[in-house]
Backbone as a ProteinNet text record, in pm:
[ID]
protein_1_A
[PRIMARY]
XXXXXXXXXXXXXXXXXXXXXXXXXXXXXXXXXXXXXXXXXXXXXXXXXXXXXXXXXXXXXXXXXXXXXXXXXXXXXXXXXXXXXXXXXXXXXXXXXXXXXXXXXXXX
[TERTIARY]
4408	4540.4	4528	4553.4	4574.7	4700.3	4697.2	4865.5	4772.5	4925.7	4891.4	4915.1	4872.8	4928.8	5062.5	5058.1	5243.9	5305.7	5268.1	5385.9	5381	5287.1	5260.5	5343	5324.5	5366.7	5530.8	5637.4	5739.3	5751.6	5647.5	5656.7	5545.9	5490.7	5423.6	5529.5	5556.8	5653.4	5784.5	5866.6	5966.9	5893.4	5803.9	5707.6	5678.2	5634.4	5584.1	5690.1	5826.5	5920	6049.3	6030.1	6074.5	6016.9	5849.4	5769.8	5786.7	5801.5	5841.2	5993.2	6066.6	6199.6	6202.6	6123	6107.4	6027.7	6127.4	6120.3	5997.5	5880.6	5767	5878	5812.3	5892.7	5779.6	5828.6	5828.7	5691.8	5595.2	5432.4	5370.9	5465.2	5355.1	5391.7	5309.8	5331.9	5270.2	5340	5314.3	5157.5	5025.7	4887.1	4894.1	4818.2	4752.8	4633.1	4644.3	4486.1	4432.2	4566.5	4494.4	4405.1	4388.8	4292.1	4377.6	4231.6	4260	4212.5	4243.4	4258.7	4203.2	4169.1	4198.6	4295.3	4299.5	4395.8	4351	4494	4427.8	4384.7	4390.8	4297.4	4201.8	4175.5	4038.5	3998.4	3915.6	3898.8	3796.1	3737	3678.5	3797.3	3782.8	3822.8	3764.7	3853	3780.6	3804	3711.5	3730.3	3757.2	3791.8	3943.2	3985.2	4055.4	4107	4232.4	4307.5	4438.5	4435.9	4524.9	4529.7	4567.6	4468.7	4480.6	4655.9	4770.3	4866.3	4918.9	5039.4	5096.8	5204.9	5142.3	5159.4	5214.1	5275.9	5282.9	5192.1	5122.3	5026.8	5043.7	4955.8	4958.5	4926.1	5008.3	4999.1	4805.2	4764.5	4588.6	4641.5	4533.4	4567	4617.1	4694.9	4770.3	4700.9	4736.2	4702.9	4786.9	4744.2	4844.3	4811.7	4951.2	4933.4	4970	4862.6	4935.1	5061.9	5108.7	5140.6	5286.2	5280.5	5440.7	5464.2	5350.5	5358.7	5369.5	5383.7	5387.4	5314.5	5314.1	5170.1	5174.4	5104.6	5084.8	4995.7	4999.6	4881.5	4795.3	4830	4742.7	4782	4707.4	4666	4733	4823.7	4890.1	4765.5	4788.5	4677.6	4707.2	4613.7	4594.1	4648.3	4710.9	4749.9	4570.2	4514.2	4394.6	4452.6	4433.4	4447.9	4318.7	4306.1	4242.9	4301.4	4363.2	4405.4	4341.3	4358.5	4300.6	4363.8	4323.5	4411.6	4313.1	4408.6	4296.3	4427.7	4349.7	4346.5	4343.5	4408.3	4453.3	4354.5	4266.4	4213.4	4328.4	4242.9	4336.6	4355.9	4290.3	4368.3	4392.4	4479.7	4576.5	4523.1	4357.5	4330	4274.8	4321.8	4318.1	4139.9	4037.3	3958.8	3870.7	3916.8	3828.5	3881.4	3991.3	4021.6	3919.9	3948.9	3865.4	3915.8	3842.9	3854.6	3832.7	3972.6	3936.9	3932.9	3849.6	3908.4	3913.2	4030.5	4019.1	4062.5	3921.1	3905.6	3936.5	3985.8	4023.2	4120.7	4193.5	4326	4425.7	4434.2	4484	4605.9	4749.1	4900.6	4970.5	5038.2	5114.7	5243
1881.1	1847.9	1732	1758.8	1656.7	1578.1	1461.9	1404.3	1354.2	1401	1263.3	1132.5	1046.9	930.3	926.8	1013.8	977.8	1039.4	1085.8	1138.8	1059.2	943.5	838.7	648.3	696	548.6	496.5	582.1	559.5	486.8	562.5	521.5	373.8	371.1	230.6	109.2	124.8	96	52.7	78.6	64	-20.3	28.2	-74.4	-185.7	-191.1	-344.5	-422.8	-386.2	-423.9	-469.5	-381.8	-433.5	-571.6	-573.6	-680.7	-812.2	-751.7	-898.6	-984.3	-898.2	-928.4	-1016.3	-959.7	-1028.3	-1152.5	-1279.7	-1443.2	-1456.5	-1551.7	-1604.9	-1743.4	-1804.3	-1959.3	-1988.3	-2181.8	-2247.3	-2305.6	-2289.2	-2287.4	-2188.3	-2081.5	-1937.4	-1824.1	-1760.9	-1630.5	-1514.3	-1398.5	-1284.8	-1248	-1231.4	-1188.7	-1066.6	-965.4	-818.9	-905.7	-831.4	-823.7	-991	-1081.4	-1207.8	-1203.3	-1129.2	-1131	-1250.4	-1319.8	-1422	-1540.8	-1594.7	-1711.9	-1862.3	-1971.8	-2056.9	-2096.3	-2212	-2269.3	-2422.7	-2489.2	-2624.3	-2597	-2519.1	-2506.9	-2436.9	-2327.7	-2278.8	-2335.2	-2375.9	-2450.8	-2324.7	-2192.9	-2157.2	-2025.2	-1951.6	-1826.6	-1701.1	-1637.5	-1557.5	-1415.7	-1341	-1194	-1120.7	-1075.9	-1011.4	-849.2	-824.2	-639.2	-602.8	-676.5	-685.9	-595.2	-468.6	-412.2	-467.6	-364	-436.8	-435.6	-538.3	-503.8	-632.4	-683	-732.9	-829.7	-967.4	-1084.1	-1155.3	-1269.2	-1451.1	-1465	-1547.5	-1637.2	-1771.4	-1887.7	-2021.8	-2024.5	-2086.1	-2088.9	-2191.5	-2207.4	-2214.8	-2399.7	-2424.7	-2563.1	-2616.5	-2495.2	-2540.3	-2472.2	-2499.5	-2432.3	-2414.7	-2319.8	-2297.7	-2363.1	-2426.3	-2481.4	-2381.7	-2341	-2267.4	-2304.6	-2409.1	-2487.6	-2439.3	-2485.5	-2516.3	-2391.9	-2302.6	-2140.7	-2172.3	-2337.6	-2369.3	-2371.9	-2391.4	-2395.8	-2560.9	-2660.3	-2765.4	-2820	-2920.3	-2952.9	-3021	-3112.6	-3159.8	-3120.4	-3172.1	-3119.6	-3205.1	-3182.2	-3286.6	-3362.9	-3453.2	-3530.9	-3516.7	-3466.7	-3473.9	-3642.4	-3730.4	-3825.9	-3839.4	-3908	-3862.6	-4043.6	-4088	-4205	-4188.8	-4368.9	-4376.1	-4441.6	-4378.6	-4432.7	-4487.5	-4610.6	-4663.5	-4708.4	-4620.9	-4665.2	-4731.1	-4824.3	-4882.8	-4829.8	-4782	-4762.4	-4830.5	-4919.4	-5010.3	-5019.8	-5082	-5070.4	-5049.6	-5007.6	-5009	-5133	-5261.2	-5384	-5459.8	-5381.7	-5460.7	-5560.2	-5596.6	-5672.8	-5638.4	-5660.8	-5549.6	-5613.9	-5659.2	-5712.4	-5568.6	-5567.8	-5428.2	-5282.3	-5315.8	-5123.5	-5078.8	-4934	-4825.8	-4809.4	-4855.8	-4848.9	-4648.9	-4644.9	-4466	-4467.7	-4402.9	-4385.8	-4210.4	-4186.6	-4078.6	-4124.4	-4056	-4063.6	-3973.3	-3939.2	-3860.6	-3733.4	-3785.1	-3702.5	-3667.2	-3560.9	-3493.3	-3504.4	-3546.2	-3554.8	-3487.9	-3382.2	-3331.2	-3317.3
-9877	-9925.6	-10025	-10145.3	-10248.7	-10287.1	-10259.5	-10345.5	-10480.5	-10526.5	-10681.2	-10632	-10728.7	-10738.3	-10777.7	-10864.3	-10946.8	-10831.6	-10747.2	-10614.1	-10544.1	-10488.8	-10408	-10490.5	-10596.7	-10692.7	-10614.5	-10644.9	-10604.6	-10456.7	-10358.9	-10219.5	-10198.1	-10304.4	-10306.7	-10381.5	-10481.9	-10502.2	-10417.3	-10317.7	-10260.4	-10154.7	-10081.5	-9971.3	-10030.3	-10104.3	-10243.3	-10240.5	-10301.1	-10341.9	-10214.1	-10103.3	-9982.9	-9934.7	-9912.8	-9903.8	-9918.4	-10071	-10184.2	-10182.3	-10080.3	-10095	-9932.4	-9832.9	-9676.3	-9750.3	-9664.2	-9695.5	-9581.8	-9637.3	-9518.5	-9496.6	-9374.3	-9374.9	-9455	-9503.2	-9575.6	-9561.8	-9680.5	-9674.3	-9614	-9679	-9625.1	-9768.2	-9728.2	-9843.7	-9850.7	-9859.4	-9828	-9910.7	-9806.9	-9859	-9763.3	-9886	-9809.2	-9753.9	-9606	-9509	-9510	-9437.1	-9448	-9328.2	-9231.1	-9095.4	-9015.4	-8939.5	-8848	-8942.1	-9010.8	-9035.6	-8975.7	-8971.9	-8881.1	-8901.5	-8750.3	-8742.5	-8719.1	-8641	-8574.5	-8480.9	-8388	-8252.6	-8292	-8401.1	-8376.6	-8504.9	-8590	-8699.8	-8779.5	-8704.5	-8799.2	-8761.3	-8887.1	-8871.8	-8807	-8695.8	-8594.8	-8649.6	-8600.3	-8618.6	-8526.4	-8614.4	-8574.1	-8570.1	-8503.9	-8551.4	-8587.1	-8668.2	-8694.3	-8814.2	-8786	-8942.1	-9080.1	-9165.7	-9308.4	-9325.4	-9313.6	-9348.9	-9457.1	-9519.3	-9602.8	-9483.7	-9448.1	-9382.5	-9432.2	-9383.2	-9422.8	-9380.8	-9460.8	-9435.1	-9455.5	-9424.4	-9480.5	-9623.1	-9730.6	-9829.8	-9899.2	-9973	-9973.6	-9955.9	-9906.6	-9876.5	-9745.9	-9649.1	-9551.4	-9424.2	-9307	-9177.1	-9081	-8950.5	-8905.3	-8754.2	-8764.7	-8607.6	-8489.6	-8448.2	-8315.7	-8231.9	-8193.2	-8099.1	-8169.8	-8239.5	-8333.4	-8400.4	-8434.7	-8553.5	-8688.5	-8710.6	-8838.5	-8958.2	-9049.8	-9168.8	-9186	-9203.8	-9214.3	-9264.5	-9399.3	-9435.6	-9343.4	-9295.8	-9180.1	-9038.4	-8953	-8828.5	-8726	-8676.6	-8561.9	-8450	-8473	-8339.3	-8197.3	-8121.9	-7983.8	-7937.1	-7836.4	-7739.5	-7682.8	-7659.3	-7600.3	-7545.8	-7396.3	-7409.4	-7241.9	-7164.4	-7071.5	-6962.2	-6834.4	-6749.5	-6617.5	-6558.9	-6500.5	-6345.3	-6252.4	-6118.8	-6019.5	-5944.7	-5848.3	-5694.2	-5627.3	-5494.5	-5421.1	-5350.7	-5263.7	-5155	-5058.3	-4995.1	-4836.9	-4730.9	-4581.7	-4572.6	-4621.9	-4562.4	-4602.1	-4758.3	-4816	-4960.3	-4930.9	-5039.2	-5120.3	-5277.1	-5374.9	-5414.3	-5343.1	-5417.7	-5355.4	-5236.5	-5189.5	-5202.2	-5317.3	-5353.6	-5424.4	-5452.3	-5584.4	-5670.3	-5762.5	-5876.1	-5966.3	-5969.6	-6014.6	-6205.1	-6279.6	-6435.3	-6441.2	-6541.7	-6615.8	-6724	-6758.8	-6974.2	-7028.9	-7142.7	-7248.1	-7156.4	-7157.5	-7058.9	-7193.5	-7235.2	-7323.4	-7249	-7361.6	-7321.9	-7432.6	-7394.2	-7475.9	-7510.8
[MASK]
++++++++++++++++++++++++++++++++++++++++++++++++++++++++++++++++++++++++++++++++++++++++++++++++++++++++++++

């Protein structure tokens, strides 16, 4: 079974032109077959099996934050801080509590 092109143009055409008319949000823009991309959580781009189709993407320069779905030039920072509890001893005097740390306790 053969099509022409000139029988196919029109129906490329109206798909194209529908495309072009669907708004990406703001720092994105419609790319054929952008794949998986990175993001801020994954920093390299993964592969992927997403069909070749006509996306928003992050506009060149920007990324996408998972967290938020946003495109962003930079990368929101992780809270990373170090909390420090002391444990009271059974008899009361704080010279013989425990000393507990947790480090790099991600807060979101």
């Amino acid at each position: 079974m053969r099509i022409s092109f000139t029988r196919l143009l029109p129906l490329i055409l109206l798909i194209s032109s529908s495309l072009l008319k669907r708004p990406c949000p703001k720092y994105e823009i419609i790319k054929a077959c952008p794949g998986c991309p990175a993001t801020c959580q994954r920093r390299k781009p993964a592969v992927c099996l997403i069909p070749c189709t006509f996306q928003c993407a992050c506009r060149d320069s920007y990324i996408r934050d998972e967290e938020s779905g946003k495109c962003v030039k930079v990368c929101p920072q992780k809270l990373t801080t170090e909390i420090v509890i002391l444990t009271p001893s059974h008899d009361d005097n704080p010279k013989n509590g425990t000393l507990h740390q947790i480090k790099n306790l991600h807060l979101h």
